[in-house]
C-alpha positions as CSV (number, residue, x, y, z in Angstrom):
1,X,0.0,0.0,0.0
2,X,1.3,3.5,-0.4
3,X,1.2,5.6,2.8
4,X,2.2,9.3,4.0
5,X,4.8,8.9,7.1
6,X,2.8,11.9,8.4
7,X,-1.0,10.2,7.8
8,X,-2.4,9.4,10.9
9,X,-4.9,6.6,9.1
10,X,-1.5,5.4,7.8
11,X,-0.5,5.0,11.3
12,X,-3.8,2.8,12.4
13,X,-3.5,0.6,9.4
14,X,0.3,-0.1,9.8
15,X,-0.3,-2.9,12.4
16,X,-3.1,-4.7,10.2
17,X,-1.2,-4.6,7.4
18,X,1.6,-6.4,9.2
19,X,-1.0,-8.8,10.3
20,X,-2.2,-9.3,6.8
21,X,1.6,-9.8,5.3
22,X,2.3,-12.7,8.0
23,X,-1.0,-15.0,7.5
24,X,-0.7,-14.4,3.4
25,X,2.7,-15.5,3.8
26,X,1.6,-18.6,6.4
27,X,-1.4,-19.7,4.1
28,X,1.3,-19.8,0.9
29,X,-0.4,-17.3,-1.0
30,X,1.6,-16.0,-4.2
31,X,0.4,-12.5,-3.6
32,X,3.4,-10.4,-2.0
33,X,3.0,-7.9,0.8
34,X,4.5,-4.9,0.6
35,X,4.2,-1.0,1.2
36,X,5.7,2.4,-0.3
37,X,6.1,6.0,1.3
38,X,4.7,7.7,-1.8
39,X,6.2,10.9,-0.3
40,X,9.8,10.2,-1.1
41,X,8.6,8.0,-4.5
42,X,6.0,10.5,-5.3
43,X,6.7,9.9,-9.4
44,X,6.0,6.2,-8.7
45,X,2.6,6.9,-6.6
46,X,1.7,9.3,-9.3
47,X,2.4,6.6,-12.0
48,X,-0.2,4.5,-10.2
49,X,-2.9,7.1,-9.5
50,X,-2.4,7.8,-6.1
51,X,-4.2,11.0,-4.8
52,X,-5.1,10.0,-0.8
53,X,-3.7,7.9,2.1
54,X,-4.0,5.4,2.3
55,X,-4.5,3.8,-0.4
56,X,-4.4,0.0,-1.3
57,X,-4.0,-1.7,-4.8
58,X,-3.2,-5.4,-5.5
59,X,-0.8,-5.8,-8.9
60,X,-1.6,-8.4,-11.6
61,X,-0.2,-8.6,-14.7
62,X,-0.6,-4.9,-16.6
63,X,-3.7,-4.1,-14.4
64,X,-3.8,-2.5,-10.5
65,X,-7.0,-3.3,-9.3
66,X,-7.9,-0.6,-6.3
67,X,-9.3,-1.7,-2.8
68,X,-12.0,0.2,-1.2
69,X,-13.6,-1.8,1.2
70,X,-12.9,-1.7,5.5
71,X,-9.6,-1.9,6.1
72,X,-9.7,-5.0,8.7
73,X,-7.6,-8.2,8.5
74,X,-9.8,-10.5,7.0
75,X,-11.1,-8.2,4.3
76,X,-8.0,-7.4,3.1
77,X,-6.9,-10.9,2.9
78,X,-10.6,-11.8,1.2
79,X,-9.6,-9.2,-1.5
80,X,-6.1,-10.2,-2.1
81,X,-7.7,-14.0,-2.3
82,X,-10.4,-12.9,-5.2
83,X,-8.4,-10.7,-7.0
84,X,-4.6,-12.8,-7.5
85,X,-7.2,-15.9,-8.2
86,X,-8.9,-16.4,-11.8
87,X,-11.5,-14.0,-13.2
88,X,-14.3,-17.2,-13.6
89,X,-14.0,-19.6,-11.3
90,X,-15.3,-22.8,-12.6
91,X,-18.1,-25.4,-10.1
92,X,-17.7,-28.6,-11.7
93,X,-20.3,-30.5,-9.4
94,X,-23.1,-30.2,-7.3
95,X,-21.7,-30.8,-4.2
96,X,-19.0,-27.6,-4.7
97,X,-21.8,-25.6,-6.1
98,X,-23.5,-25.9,-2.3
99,X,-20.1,-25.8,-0.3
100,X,-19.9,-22.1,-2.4
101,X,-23.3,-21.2,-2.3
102,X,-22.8,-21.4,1.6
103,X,-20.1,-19.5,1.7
104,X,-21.5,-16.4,-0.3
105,X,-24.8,-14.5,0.2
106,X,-24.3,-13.3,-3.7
107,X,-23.4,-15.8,-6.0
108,X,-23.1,-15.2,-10.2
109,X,-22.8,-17.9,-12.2
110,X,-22.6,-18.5,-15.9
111,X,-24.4,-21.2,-17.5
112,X,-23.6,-22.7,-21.3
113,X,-20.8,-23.0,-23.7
114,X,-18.6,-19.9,-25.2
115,X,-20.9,-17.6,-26.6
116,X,-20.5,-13.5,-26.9
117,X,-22.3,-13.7,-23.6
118,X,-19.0,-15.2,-22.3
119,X,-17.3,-13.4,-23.4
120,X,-18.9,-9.9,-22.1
121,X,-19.4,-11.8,-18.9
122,X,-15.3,-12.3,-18.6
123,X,-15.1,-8.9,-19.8
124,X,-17.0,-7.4,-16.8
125,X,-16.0,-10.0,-14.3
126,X,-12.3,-8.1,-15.2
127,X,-13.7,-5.2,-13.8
128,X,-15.6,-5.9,-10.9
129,X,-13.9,-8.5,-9.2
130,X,-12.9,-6.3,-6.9
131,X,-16.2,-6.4,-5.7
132,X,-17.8,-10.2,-6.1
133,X,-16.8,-13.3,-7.3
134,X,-17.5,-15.0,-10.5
135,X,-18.2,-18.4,-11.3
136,X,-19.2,-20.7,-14.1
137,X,-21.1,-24.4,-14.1
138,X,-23.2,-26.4,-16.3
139,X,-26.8,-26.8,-16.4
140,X,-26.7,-30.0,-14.2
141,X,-25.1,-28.6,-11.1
142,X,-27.7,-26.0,-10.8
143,X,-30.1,-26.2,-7.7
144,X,-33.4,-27.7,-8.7
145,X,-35.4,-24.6,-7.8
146,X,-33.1,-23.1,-11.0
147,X,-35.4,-23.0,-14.0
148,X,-33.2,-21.7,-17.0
149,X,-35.5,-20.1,-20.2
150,X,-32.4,-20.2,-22.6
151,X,-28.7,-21.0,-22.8
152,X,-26.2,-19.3,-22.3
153,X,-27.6,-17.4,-19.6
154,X,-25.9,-15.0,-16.2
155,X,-28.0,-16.0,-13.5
156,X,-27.9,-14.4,-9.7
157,X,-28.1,-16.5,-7.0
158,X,-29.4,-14.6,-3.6
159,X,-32.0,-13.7,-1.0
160,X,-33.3,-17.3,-1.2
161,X,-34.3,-17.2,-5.0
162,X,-32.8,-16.4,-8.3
163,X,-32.7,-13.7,-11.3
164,X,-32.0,-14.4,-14.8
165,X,-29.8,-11.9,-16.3
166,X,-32.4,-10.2,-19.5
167,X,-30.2,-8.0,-21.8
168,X,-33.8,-6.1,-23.4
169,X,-35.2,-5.5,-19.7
170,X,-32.3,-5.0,-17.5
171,X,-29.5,-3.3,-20.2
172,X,-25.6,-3.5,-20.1
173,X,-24.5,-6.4,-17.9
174,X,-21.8,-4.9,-16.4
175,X,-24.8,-2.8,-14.9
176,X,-27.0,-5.2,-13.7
177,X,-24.0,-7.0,-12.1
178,X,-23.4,-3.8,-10.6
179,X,-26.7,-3.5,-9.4
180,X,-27.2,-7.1,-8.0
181,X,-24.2,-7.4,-6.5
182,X,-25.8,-6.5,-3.0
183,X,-28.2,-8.3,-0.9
184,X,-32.1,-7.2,-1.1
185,X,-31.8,-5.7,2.3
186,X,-28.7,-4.8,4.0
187,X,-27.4,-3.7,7.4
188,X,-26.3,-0.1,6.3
189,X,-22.9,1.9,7.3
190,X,-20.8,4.5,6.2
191,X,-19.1,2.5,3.8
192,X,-22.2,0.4,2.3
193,X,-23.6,3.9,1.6
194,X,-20.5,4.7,-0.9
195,X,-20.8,1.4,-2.5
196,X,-24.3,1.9,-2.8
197,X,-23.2,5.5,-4.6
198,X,-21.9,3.2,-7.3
199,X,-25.4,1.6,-8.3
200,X,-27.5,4.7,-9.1
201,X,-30.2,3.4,-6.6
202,X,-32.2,5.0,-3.9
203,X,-31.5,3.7,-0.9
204,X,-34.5,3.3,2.0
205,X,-33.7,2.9,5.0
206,X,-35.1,3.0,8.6
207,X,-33.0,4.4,11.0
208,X,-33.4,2.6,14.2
209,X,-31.5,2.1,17.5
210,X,-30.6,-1.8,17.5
211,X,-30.4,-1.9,20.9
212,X,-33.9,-0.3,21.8
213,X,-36.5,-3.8,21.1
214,X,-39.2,-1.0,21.8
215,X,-42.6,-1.8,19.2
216,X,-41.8,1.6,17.0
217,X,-38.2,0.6,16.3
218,X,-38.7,-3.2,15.2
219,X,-42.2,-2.1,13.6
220,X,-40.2,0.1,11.3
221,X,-37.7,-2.1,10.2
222,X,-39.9,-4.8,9.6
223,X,-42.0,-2.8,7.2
224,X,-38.6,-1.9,5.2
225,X,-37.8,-5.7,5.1
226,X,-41.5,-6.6,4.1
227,X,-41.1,-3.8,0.9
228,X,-37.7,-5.4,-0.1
229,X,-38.9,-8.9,-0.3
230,X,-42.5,-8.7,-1.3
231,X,-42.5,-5.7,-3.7
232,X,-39.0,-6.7,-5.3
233,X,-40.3,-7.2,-8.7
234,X,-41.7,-3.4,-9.0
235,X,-38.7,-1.7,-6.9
236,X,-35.2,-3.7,-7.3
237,X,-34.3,-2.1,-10.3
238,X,-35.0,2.0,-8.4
239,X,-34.3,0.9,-4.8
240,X,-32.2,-0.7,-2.2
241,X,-33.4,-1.1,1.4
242,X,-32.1,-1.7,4.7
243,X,-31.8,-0.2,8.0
244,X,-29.0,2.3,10.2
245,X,-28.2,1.8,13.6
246,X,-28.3,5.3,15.4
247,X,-28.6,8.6,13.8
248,X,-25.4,10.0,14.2
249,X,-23.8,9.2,10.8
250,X,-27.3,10.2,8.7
251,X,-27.2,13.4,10.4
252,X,-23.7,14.5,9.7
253,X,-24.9,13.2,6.0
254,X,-28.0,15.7,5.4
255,X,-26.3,18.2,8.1
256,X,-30.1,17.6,9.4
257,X,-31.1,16.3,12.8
258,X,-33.3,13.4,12.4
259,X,-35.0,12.1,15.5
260,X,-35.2,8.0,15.4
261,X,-36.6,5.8,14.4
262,X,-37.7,6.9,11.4
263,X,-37.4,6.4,7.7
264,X,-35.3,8.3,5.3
265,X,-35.1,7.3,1.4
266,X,-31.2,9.0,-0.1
267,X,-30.4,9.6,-3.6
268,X,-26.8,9.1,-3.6
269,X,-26.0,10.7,-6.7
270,X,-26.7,14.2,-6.1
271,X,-26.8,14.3,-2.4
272,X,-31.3,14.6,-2.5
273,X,-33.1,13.0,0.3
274,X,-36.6,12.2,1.3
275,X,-39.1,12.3,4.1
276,X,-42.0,11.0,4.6
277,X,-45.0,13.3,5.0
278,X,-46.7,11.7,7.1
279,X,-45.8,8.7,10.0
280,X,-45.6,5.3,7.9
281,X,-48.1,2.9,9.8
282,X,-47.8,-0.1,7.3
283,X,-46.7,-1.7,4.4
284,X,-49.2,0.3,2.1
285,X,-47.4,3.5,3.5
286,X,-43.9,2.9,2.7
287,X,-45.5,1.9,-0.5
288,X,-47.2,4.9,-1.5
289,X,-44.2,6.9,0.0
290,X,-42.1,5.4,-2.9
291,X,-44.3,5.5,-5.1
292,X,-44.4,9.5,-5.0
293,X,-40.6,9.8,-4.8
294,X,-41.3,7.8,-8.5
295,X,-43.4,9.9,-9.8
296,X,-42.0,12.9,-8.3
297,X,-44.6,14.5,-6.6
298,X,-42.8,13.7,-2.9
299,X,-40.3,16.6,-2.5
300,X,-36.5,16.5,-2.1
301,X,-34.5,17.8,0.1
302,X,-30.9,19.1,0.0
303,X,-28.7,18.2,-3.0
304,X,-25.2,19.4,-4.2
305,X,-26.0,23.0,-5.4
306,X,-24.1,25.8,-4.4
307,X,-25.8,26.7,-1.7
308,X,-25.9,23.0,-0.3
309,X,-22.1,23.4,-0.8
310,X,-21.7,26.5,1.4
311,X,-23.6,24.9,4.2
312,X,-21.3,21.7,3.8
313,X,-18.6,23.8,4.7
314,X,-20.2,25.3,7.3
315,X,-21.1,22.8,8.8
316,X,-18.2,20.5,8.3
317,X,-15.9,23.0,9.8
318,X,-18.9,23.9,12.8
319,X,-18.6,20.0,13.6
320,X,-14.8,20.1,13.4
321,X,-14.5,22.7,16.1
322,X,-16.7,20.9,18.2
323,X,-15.3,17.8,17.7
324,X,-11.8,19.2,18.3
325,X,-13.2,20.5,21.9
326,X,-15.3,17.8,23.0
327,X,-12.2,15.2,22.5
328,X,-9.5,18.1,24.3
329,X,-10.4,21.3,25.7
330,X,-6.9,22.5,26.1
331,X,-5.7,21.1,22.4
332,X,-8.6,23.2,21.3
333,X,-8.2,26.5,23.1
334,X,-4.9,26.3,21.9
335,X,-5.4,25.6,17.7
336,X,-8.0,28.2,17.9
337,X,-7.4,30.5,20.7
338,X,-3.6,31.2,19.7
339,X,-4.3,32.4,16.4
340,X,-7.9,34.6,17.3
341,X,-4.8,36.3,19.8
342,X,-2.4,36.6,17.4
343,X,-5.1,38.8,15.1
344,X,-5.7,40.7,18.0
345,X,-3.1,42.0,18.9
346,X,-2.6,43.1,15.3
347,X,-5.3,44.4,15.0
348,X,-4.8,46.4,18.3
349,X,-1.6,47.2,17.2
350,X,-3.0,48.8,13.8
351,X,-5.7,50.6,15.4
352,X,-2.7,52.8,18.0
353,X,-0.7,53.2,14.8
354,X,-3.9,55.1,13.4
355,X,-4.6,56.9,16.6
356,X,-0.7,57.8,16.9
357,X,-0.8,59.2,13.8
358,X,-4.2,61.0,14.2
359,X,-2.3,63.1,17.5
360,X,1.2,63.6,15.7
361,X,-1.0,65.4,12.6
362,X,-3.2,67.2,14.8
363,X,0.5,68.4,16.7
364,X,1.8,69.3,13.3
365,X,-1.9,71.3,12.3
366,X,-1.2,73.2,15.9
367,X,2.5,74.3,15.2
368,X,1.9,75.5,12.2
369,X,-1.2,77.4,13.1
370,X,1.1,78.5,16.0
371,X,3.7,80.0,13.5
372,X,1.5,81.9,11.2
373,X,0.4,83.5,14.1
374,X,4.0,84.7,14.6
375,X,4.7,85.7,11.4
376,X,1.7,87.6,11.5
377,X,2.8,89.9,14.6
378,X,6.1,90.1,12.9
379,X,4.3,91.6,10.0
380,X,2.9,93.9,12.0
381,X,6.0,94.9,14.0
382,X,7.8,95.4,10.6
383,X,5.2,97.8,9.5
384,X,5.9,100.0,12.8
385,X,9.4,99.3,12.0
386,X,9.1,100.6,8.1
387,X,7.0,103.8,9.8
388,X,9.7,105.1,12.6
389,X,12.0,104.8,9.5
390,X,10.4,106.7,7.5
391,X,9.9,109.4,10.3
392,X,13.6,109.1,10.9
393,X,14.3,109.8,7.3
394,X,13.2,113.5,7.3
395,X,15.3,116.4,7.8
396,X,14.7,118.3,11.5
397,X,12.8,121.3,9.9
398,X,10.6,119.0,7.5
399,X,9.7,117.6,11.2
400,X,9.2,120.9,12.9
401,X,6.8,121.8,9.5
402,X,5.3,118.0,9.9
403,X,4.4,119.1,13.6
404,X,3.0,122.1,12.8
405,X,0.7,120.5,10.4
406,X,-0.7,118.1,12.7
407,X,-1.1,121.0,15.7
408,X,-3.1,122.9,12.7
409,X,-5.2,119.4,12.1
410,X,-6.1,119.6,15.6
């Protein structure tokens, strides 16, 4: 796998994935265990399409088939099994075709000689066997309840019954493959939700406590399994059903606060979700609750417009703050007090800068006004200067004749 020796999921995976090299090597398996710090091979990691940490791929051949499923032990190992083994795995007789059946929920199997359908069927099974496994058999190895119209034929093999793979009804195989690939009703995480992104279904679910055996709770659920098994042949190809336990994870998905139980349909590819109207009582109400989300007159909440974007990141980084102080207060006052300091203080130094500045100009307007004043008296005492002078200019008898004058005057 390649990793980041600073990525802290990195860091929790690093003792599974020991675990996972020494039982691969104990059981004999051919596939090699290995790992890469993508940060000091970073052309090699690009090479390969590596854009997060971290991530897991499994080589074969020319092709790097990507892992995206938990990252535990056994699931790992289950992978690294499906992947390094053939693409069609062949069930020569009866009594291997129930030993597998046993062993998985979801079982497709090809039935016939080599045909284009075979060929198509190897073609997807290529692509997706990083989800499910593939198989092949023979007519006579099929259960008895398996009723065959024509051969060759894809045929799935879960929920206690059986679908026949129609090109004209159900489209592109790799599609329908996609689609069937999970259980009629599922226990539904975190994870099962993004795999569920990949099949272009609505997913129903009821979102329950599993710990609380109170009536509303197990009535809820019940009704959600009742649609997925009795109504399968008018909803399988829009819907997938199952049920949450707790609220937590749905909330933090429609930044909504749901109150539980209750039931909550999700349109994965473009973030939409749906309520009920009213309180589903029965069957007939989840029922006619999906059938107005068909026909479009139930309305849909959120989606991935812009203004569902803005209030992602609001709320992301709202429920990353409080996250950050409900797990450590002091780590917390500290990533988010430091900084809302260090602005303050600038701030408080740029508002005595203006108010310094403010004083020195008002000083400068002062001084200035202060020496105009000066040079105004010294205008005045150059004018009594320039007077006297021209008094002192005149000859004694021009003064005796100037005082005469004036004594005349008065």
């Amino acid at each position: 796998y390649f990793y980041a020796p600073w990525c802290g999921h990195c860091k929790k995976l690093e003792p599974v994935w020991n675990e996972v090299g020494i039982e691969m090597k104990n059981m004999g398996s051919p596939v090699k265990v290995g790992k890469m710090d993508a940060t000091s091979f970073s052309s090699i990691a690009s090479e390969f399409g590596v854009r997060g940490y971290p991530t897991i791929k499994l080589l074969k051949g020319d092709l790097a088939y990507n892992y995206r499923g938990p990252r535990t032990k056994d699931d790992i190992i289950e992978f690294a099994n499906r992947v390094a083994g053939p693409l069609i795995r062949p069930l020569p007789s009866q009594h291997m075709f129930e030993h597998v059946q046993k062993r998985h929920r979801v079982l497709f199997v090809y039935v016939g000689g080599e045909s284009p359908l075979k060929e198509k069927y190897i073609e997807v099974a290529s692509e997706l066997i990083v989800y499910t496994y593939f198989f092949s058999a023979s007519e006579d190895v099929l259960p008895e309840y398996v009723t065959l119209p024509e051969l060759p034929a894809v045929v799935v093999i879960k929920d206690g019954t059986y679908f026949v793979y129609d090109e004209y009804e159900d489209g592109d195989l790799s599609s329908w493959i996609n689609r069937e690939r999970f259980q009629g009703y599922l226990h539904v995480d975190g994870f099962t939700l993004y795999e569920l992104g990949d099949t272009g279904k609505l997913v129903a679910i009821a979102v329950i406590d599993d710990k609380n055996s109170s009536v509303e709770h197990t009535r809820l659920k019940s009704i959600i399994q009742e649609v997925a098994r009795d109504y399968r042949d008018h909803f399988h190809r829009d819907f997938q059903f199952g049920h949450m336990d707790g609220n937590d994870y749905i909330n933090s998905l429609l930044m909504d606060d749901l109150t539980i139980p209750t039931i909550v349909v999700l349109n994965t590819s473009n973030q939409q979700y749906f309520l009920p109207d009213r309180h589903i009582e029965n069957t007939e109400d989840m029922v006619q609750f999906i059938n107005n989300i068909l026909d479009g007159t139930a309305e849909a909440q959120g989606g991935d417009g812009l203004l569902q974007r803005i209030k992602r990141i609001i709320y992301d980084a709202k429920s990353t703050v409080v996250s950050v102080f409900k797990s450590s207060p002091l780590l917390g006052c500290f990533l988010f007090g430091l900084p809302l300091g260090v602005i303050s203080i600038m701030c408080y130094g740029i508002c005595i800068a203006d108010t310094d500045g403010g004083v020195d100009e008002h000083e400068a307007a002062k001084k200035e006004n202060s020496d105009r004043e000066l040079t105004d008296e010294g205008s005045e005492e150059e004018q009594e200067e320039e007077k006297n002078g021209r008094y002192t200019g005149l000859s004694d008898g021009e003064l005796k004749q100037k005082d005469v004058m004036e004594k005349k005057k008065d």
